[in-house]
C-alpha positions in Angstrom: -101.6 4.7 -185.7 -104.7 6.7 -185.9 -104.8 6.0 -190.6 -104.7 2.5 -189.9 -106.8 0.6 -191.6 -106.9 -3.7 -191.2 -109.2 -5.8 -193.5 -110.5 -8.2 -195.3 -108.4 -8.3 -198.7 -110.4 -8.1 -202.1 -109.7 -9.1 -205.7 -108.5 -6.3 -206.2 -105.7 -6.0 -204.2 -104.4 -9.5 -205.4 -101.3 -8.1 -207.4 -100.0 -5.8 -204.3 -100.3 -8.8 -202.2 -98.2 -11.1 -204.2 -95.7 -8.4 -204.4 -95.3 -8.4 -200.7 -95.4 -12.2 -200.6 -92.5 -11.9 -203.1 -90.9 -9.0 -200.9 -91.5 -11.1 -197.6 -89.6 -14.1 -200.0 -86.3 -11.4 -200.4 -86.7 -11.3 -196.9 -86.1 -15.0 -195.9 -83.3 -15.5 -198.9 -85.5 -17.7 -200.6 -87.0 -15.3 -203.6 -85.5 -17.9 -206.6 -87.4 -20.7 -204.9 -90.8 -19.1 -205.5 -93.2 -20.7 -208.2 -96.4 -18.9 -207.4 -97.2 -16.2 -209.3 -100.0 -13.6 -209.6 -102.4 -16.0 -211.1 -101.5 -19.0 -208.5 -102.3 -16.1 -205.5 -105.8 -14.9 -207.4 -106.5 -18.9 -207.5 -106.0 -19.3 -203.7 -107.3 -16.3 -202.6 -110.1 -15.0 -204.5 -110.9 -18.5 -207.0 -113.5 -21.0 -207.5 -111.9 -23.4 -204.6 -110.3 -20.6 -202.4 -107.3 -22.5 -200.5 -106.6 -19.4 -198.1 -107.5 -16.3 -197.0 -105.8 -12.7 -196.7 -106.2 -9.5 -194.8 -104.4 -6.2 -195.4 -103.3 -3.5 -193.7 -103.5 -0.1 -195.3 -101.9 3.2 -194.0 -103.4 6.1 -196.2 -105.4 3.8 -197.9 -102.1 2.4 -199.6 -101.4 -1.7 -198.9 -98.3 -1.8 -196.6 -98.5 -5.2 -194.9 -100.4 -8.8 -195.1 -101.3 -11.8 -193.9 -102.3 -15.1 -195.7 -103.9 -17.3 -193.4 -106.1 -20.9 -193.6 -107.8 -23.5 -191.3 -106.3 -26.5 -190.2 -107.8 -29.2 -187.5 -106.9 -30.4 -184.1 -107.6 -33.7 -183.7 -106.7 -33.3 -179.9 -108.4 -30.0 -179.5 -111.3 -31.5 -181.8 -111.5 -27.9 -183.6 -110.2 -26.7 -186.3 -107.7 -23.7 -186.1 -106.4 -20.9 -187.8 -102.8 -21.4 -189.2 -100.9 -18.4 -190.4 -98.8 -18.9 -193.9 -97.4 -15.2 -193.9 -97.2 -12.7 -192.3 -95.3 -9.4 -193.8 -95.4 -5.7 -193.2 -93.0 -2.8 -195.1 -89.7 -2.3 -193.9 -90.6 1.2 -193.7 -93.9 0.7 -191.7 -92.3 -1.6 -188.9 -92.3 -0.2 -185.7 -95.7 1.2 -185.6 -97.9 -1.3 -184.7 -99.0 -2.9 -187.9 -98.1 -6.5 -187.3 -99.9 -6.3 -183.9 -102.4 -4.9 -185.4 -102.3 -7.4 -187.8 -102.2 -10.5 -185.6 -104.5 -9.0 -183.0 -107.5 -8.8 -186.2 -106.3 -12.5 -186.8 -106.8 -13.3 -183.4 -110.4 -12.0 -183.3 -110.9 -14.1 -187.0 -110.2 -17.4 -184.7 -112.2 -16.3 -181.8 -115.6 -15.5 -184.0 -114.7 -18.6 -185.9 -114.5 -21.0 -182.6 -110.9 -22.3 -183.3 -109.0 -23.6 -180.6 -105.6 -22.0 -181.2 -103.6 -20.2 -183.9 -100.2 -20.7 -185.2 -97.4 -20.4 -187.7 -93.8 -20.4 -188.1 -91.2 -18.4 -187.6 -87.1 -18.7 -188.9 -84.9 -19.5 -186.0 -82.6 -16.7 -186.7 -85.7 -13.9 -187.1 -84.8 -12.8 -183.7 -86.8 -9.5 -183.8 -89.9 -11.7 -184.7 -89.4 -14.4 -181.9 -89.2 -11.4 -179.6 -92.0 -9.9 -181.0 -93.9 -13.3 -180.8 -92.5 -14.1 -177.5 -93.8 -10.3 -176.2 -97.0 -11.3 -177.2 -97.6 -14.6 -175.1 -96.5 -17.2 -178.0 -95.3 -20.1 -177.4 -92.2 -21.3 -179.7 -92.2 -25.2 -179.8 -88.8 -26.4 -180.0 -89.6 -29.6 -179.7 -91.7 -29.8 -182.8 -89.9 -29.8 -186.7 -91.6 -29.3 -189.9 -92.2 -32.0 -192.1 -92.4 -31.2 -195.7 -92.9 -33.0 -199.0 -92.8 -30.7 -201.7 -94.5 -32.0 -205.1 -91.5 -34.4 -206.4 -91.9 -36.1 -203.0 -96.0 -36.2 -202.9 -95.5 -37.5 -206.6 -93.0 -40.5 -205.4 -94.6 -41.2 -201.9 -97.6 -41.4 -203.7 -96.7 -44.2 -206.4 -94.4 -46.2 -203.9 -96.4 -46.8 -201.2 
């Protein structure tokens, strides 16, 4: 896709992102869970204490896909990595490349950065994204679950323990 474009993401572009990270939350069926807001994504993205990082993929210089992305740490590596939070392209725009594109850009990000591997999660029925994973050498880990306290649970595993 020669008008293509993959970059950085800038402050600017911090209300079109949260828009796809609330399209990309229609996606998965969980849209009324969401509590970030526009404010919450400028915080983590662009703030004083940036939590995350995002890249965008334009097509005629119009935002049609993202990726919000952080470093985590491999204790058995002994580097840190780059974890992928989301990864979301336009309905419309899938099929050409743009999430390829998108995860090859990320995969140059860990290499410049020295991390020892990349990953992120993927819904076991997203079949079209396993595949698309799969195509591209990942490796799903069955044998691994996610744990998650959400913050009721930090709150009361943090005053009971």
């Amino acid at each position: 896709m020669s008008n293509l474009t993959i970059r950085e993401a800038v402050e600017s572009d911090n209300d079109q992102i949260h828009q796809l990270i609330m399209d990309l939350a229609e996606f998965e069926k969980i849209k009324d869970t969401v509590e970030a807001d526009k404010d919450s994504t400028y915080a983590a993205l662009f703030g004083n204490d940036p939590s995350a990082e995002a890249i965008v993929a334009e097509v005629d210089m119009k935002i049609v896909g993202t990726a919000i992305f952080f470093h985590n740490y491999s204790t058995f590596i002994g580097k840190r990595g780059l974890y992928l939070e989301d990864i979301y392209v336009r309905p419309e725009h899938r099929g050409n490349g743009i999430g390829r594109s998108i995860l090859s850009r990320l995969a140059r990000i860990a290499e410049q950065r020295d991390c020892g591997r990349m990953e992120w999660t993927v819904l076991d029925w997203n079949t079209k994204a396993i595949d698309f994973y799969d195509e591209l050498g990942g490796k799903i880990l069955d044998e691994w679950k996610i744990v998650r306290l959400n913050a009721e649970g930090i709150k009361k595993v943090s005053h009971n323990l």
